[in-house]
C-alpha positions, 0 to 999 in steps of 0.5 A: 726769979732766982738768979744764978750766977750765971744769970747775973753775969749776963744781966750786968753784961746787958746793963752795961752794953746798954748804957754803953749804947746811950752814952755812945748816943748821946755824946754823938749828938752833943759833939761841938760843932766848932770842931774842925772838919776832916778832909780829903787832903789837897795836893798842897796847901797854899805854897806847902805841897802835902804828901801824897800818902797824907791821911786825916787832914783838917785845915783850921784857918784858910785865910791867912794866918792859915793853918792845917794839919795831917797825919802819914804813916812814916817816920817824923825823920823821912817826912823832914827829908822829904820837905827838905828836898821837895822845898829848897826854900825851907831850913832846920830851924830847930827841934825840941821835944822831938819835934822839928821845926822847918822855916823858909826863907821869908819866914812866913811858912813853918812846917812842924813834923812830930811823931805820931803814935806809928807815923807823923802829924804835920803841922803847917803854918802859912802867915802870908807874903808879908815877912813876919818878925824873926824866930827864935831859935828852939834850941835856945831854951 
């Protein structure tokens, strides 16, 4: 069989869409199963409300220490206003790296609002209703 150029274009074209295929396959079977899961996104999280526009959510602990994340299509600058309004209770308690740390009062909910490709990713820590030693400042570095 004589090959054109043509012919091997479309040859190599297969072979590579194939293993593609197999590699696409096989990864999707071997994924860790530690993997946190996506949800929906709850209403609030322990006492931190979540934005109603809150997309891929993933609760990694919810016992406490709890912990979850969530990503929303609007400027980390917006999200922190929103927090601030919504929870008086919480304070700018610094930023670095462009990412802004919230704190209540007790010190035992932290918010951390980061920008995230054309949107945010909120970080949201709950310790619990015992007060926890105090944070340091960010900007103390």
């Amino acid at each position: 069989m004589k090959f054109t150029p043509r012919k091997l274009i479309l040859v190599t074209s297969l072979m590579v869409m194939a293993s593609s295929l197999m590699a696409t396959d096989s990864m999707a079977t071997t994924a860790p199963q530690s993997q946190p899961q996506i949800t929906s996104c709850p209403a609030e999280f322990f006492a931190v409300k979540i934005h109603e526009d809150a997309r891929q959510c993933q609760p990694f602990d919810t016992e406490m220490p709890a912990s979850m994340v969530y990503f929303i299509g609007d400027t980390p600058d917006a999200i922190v206003a929103y927090y601030l309004a919504l929870m008086p209770d919480l304070s700018l308690k610094g930023e670095h790296n462009e990412r802004v740390l919230l704190v209540n009062d007790a010190q035992n909910v932290r918010v951390v609002v980061s920008p995230d490709g054309d949107g945010a990713q909120v970080d949201i820590l709950v310790l619990g209703s015992a007060t926890p030693a105090p944070l340091a400042s960010l900007t103390n570095d």
